[in-house]
C-alpha positions, 0 to 999 in steps of 0.5 A: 425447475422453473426457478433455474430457468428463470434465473438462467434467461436473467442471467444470459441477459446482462452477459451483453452488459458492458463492465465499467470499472474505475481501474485504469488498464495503464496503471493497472501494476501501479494499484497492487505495487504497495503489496510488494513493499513490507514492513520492517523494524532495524531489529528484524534486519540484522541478518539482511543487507539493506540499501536506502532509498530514501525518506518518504511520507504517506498522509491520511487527510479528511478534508469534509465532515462528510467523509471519514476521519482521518486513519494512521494506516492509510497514511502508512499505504501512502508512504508504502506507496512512495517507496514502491515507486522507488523500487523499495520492496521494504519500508521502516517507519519512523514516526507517524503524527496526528497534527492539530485541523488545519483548513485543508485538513479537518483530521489527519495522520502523517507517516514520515519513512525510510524506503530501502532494498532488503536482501538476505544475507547469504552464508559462505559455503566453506563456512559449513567444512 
């Protein structure tokens, strides 16, 4: 009982402490945006109409020893990124190519795409008489 106690006057004391995050209120949207863009392949469109956008790239860059290499999935959010910001809600990616160092990049992976609009295909209902 004397523990529950305790723990509530530690807990009621940081209720005045102030929340510091690092999300901006303003692009608050712009964070989750990549969550409304999926995957495709051109063989998982066939009954879809899709509309290009256009080409985007992500790149994954490692620019200190201290930090982690390079990853092929964080340049893949980088491209899913771009075509969010063309209201794209799919992405096929084309390639991904992991370049030799270079003296910006100790490691990297690039991922070249193609942002497009994917609608489902809707059937006639005088195709069902």
């Amino acid at each position: 009982m004397k523990y529950l106690l305790l723990l509530t006057i530690l807990l009621s004391g940081c209720s005045t402490y102030p929340l510091q995050t690092n999300l901006d209120k303003d692009n608050f949207t712009d964070y989750f945006a990549v969550s409304d863009v999926e995957y495709y392949t051109t063989s998982s469109l066939l009954y879809s109409h899709v509309e290009q956008l256009g080409l985007v790239e992500g790149e994954s860059c490692q620019t200190a020893d201290n930090l982690p290499p390079a990853e092929e999935q964080q340049a893949k959010i980088a491209a899913k990124r771009q075509a969010a910001a063309l209201n794209a809600n799919g992405i096929i990616i084309r390639s991904c190519i992991a370049p030799p160092a270079s003296k910006a990049c100790l490691s990297s992976y690039l991922c070249y795409a193609d942002a497009i609009k994917v609608t489902p295909l809707t059937s006639s209902s005088d195709d069902s008489q």
